[in-house]
N, C-alpha and C positions, 0 to 999 in steps of 0.2 A: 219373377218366379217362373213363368211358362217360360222361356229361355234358358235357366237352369234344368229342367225337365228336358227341353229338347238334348240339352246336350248331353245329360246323362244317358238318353235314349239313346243317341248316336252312339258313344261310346260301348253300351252296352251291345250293339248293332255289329259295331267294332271289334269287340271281343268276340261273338257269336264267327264273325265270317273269317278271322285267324283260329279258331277250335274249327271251323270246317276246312277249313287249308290245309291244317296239319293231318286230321281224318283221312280227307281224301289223297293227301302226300303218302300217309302211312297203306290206306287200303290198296292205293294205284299204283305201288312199289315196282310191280312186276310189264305195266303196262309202259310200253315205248313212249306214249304221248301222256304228259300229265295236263290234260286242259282245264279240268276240272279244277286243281291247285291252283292255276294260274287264274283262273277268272275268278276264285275268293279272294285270294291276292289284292287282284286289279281293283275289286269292289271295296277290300279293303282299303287299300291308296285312296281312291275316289272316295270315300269319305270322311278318312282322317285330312286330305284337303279342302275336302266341302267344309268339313266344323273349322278346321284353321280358316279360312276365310268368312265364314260367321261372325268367330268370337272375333279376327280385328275390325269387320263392320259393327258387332254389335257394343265392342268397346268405343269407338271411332264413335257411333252415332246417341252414347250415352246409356242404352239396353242394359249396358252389366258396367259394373265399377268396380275397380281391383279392392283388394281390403289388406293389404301390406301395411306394414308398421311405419314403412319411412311413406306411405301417401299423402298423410296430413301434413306431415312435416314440409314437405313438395310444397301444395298446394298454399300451404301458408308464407311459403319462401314468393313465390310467384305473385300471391296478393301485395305482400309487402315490397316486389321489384316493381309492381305495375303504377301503385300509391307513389312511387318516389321516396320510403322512407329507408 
Protein backbone atom coordinates (compact mmCIF):
# COMPACT_ATOMS: atom_id res chain seq x y z
CA UNK A 1 0.00 0.00 0.00
CA UNK A 2 2.66 2.71 0.97
CA UNK A 3 4.37 2.06 -2.55
CA UNK A 4 1.18 2.68 -4.38
CA UNK A 5 1.17 6.07 -2.41
CA UNK A 6 4.49 6.84 -3.27
CA UNK A 7 3.87 6.60 -6.75
CA UNK A 8 0.90 8.44 -6.97
CA UNK A 9 2.78 11.14 -5.05
CA UNK A 10 5.58 10.95 -7.72
CA UNK A 11 3.28 11.34 -10.47
CA UNK A 12 1.35 13.85 -8.97
CA UNK A 13 4.91 15.66 -8.41
CA UNK A 14 5.02 14.90 -12.19
CA UNK A 15 2.34 16.72 -13.19
CA UNK A 16 2.93 19.70 -10.87
CA UNK A 17 6.71 20.32 -12.54
CA UNK A 18 5.22 19.93 -16.54
CA UNK A 19 2.19 22.86 -15.28
CA UNK A 20 5.42 24.82 -14.20
CA UNK A 21 7.19 24.26 -17.45
CA UNK A 22 4.56 25.21 -19.39
CA UNK A 23 3.89 28.53 -16.99
CA UNK A 24 7.22 29.51 -17.12
CA UNK A 25 7.66 28.62 -21.10
CA UNK A 26 4.35 30.81 -21.53
CA UNK A 27 5.51 33.80 -18.96
CA UNK A 28 9.39 33.66 -20.29
CA UNK A 29 8.19 33.93 -23.90
CA UNK A 30 9.90 37.21 -24.42
CA UNK A 31 13.25 36.35 -22.45
CA UNK A 32 16.40 34.99 -24.58
CA UNK A 33 17.24 32.24 -22.06
CA UNK A 34 14.45 30.01 -20.84
CA UNK A 35 16.28 28.21 -17.90
CA UNK A 36 13.67 28.18 -15.71
CA UNK A 37 11.66 25.78 -18.49
CA UNK A 38 14.49 23.70 -18.76
CA UNK A 39 15.28 22.89 -15.25
CA UNK A 40 11.24 21.84 -14.75
CA UNK A 41 11.78 19.79 -17.59
CA UNK A 42 15.00 18.11 -16.38
CA UNK A 43 13.22 17.50 -12.76
CA UNK A 44 10.59 16.37 -14.71
CA UNK A 45 12.78 13.50 -16.62
CA UNK A 46 14.57 12.88 -13.33
CA UNK A 47 11.77 11.58 -11.92
CA UNK A 48 9.64 9.97 -14.31
CA UNK A 49 13.13 7.84 -14.39
CA UNK A 50 13.50 7.66 -10.83
CA UNK A 51 9.65 5.99 -10.56
CA UNK A 52 10.46 3.74 -13.85
CA UNK A 53 13.30 2.33 -11.99
CA UNK A 54 11.25 1.77 -8.68
CA UNK A 55 8.36 0.24 -10.14
CA UNK A 56 10.92 -2.53 -12.19
CA UNK A 57 12.75 -2.90 -8.61
CA UNK A 58 9.74 -2.90 -6.91
CA UNK A 59 8.02 -5.59 -9.37
CA UNK A 60 11.61 -7.54 -9.62
CA UNK A 61 11.66 -7.67 -5.77
CA UNK A 62 7.97 -8.70 -5.25
CA UNK A 63 6.56 -4.96 -3.63
CA UNK A 64 3.72 -4.62 -6.16
CA UNK A 65 2.18 -7.51 -8.52
CA UNK A 66 0.61 -6.85 -11.74
CA UNK A 67 -3.19 -7.65 -11.67
CA UNK A 68 -3.73 -8.36 -15.58
CA UNK A 69 -6.22 -11.03 -16.73
CA UNK A 70 -3.80 -13.23 -18.48
CA UNK A 71 -1.24 -13.26 -14.96
CA UNK A 72 -2.96 -16.26 -13.46
CA UNK A 73 -3.22 -17.72 -16.44
CA UNK A 74 0.91 -17.37 -16.79
CA UNK A 75 1.52 -18.28 -13.47
CA UNK A 76 -0.46 -21.53 -13.65
CA UNK A 77 1.17 -22.42 -17.15
CA UNK A 78 4.62 -22.11 -15.32
CA UNK A 79 3.56 -24.31 -12.21
CA UNK A 80 2.40 -26.83 -14.61
CA UNK A 81 5.89 -26.66 -16.89
CA UNK A 82 7.96 -26.68 -13.63
CA UNK A 83 5.59 -30.21 -12.13
CA UNK A 84 6.51 -31.88 -15.58
CA UNK A 85 2.82 -32.21 -16.30
Amino acid sequence: MLAKIFVVIVLLIILYSLGSALYFFVKDRDRSDAVRTAKALTLRISLSLALFVFLLIAFATGIIKPHSIAYPLIQKQKQESTTGQ
